[in-house]
N, C-alpha and C positions, 0 to 999 in steps of 0.2 A: 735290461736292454731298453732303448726307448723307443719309443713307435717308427714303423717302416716309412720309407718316401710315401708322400701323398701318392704316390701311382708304384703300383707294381710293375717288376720288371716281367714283360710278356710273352707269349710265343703264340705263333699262327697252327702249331700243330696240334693234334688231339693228344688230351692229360688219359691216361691208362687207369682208370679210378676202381678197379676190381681191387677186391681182397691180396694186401701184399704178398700171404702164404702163397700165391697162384704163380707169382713169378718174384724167386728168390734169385740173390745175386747170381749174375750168370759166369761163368767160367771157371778157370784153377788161376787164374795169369797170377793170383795175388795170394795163395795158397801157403806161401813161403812165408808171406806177413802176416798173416795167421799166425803161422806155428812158432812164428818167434814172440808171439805177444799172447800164449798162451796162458801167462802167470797172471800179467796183466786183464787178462778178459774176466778172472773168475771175482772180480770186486765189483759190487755194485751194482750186479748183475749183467754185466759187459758181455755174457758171452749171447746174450737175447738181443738188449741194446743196440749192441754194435754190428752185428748179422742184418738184423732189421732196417738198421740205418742206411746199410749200405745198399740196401735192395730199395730203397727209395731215393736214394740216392742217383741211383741208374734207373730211375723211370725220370726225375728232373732232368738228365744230361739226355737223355732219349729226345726231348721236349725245346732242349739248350744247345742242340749241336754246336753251337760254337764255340761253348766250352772244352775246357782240356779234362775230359772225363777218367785220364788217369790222373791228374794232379784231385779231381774229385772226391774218385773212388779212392786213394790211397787217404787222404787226409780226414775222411770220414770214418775210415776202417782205424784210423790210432787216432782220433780228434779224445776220446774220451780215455786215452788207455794210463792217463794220470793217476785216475782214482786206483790204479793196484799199487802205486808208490805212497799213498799217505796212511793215515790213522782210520781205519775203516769203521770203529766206534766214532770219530768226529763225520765222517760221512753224511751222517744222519743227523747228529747231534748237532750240528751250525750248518752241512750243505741243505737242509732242508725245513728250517725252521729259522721264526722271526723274519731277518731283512735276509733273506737267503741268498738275494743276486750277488749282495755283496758280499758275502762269506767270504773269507778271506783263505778258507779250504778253498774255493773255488779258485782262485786267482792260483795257488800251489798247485792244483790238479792240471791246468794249464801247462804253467811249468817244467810241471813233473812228464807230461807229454810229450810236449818240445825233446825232452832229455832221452824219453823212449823213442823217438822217430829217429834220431842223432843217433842212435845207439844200433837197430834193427835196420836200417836203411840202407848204407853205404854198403854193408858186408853182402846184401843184397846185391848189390850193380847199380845202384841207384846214383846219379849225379848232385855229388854238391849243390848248385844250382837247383835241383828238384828238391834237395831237401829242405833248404833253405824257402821254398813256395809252400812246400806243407808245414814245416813250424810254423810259418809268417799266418798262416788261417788257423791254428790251435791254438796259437798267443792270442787268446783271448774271444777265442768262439763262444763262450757263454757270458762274460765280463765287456768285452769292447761294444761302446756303445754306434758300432757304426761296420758295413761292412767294406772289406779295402778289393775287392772284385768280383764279379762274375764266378767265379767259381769258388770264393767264401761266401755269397750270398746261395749257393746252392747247397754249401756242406752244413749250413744253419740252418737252411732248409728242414733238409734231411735229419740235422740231428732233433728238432722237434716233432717232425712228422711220426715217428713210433709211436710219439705218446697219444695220439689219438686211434689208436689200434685198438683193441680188445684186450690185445698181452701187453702194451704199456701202459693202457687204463689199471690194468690190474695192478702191475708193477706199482708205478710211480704213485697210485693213490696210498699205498700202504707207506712209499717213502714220506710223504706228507701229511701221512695219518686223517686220510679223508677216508668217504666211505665211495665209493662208485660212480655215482650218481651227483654227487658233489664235486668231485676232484673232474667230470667232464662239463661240469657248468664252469669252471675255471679255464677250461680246456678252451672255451665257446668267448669267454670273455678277457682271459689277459693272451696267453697263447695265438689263436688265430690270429688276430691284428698282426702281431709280430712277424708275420712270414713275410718275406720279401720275393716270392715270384707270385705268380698269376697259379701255378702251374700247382704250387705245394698248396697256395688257398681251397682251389679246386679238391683237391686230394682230401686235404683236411675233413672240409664240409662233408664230403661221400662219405668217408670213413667213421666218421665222427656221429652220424648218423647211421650206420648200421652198428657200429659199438653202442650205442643207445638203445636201439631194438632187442640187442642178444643180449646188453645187461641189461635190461627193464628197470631202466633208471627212470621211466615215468609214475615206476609207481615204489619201486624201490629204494626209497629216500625218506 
């Protein structure tokens, strides 16, 4: 992905920068798209990921009122749920090694998303039209080099924001065969830049710095 607008997008309200376990996503309204993207969740570690994402996600729309916080929360909750359609030995093997952005699993995991929202959506109640706004932000939420609104710029948000946690430190450093304290120096210099609100930088920093404290990545390296 290539660097955010020189100015982030902002808000006058206060960012909630406490530990995300404190306030997990709230309610059942989306309970039913769980349970259909149960098969889906267990790749790649999707059933941590995607829990996580979506509880950051709802402190961004908290911060973004005038986003459409169900068209958010819905396409953050299936933005990854690709990765249970493909080759989960290639997972690893090209989504996270060499030129990684471009893997070309990733562009397929995309896809393969688009296919599960088409699929678990409609029989939901879901409106054509709505499904059609949450493919349009999975087409290409880790591959498009640009984001196409307000509330694709929050689900990109959110879907980076985990990895600065403690449990996507942990996660994603073994997918990248870093050790801790490494794979959050990366965190600090390719990662951060790329967030496009005010709100998820904030978040980043606070977290990012108390996942540094509890793994003792100052001396643990």
């Amino acid at each position: 992905m290539s660097a955010p607008p020189a100015a982030r997008l902002t808000t006058n309200l206060t960012v909630d920068t406490s530990p995300i376990v404190l306030t997990p996503a709230a309610g059942t309204d989306l309970d039913d798209v769980w349970r259909a993207v149960v098969p889906e969740s267990r790749a790649r570690s999707n059933d941590v990921h995607l829990p996580m994402s979506l509880a950051y996600a709802e402190r961004l729309c908290a911060v973004h009122p005038r986003a459409d916080a169900r068209l958010v929360r819905v396409a953050t909750l299936l933005h990854d749920t690709g990765w249970g359609r493909v080759d989960e030995e290639r997972i690893l093997s090209e989504g996270f090694t060499g030129d990684w952005r471009k893997a070309e699993i990733r562009y397929e995991h995309e896809r393969q998303g688009c296919l599960v929202a088409r699929e678990v959506l409609p029989p939901l109640g879901y409106a054509p039209e709505f499904v059609d706004r949450v493919t349009a932000i999975i087409d290409g939420h880790d591959t498009r080099p640009y984001s196409l609104s307000l509330e694709d710029s929050l689900v990109r948000d959110a879907d980076r924001l985990w990895r600065f946690d403690y449990a996507g430190i942990a996660l994603a450093a073994g997918w990248f065969r870093l050790d801790p304290a490494t794979y959050a120096d990366r965190l600090e210099t390719e990662i951060l830049p790329e967030l496009l609100t005010e709100a998820a930088h904030t978040l980043a920093v606070a977290h990012l710095a108390r996942s540094r404290a509890l793994l003792k990545t100052d001396v643990l390296r």
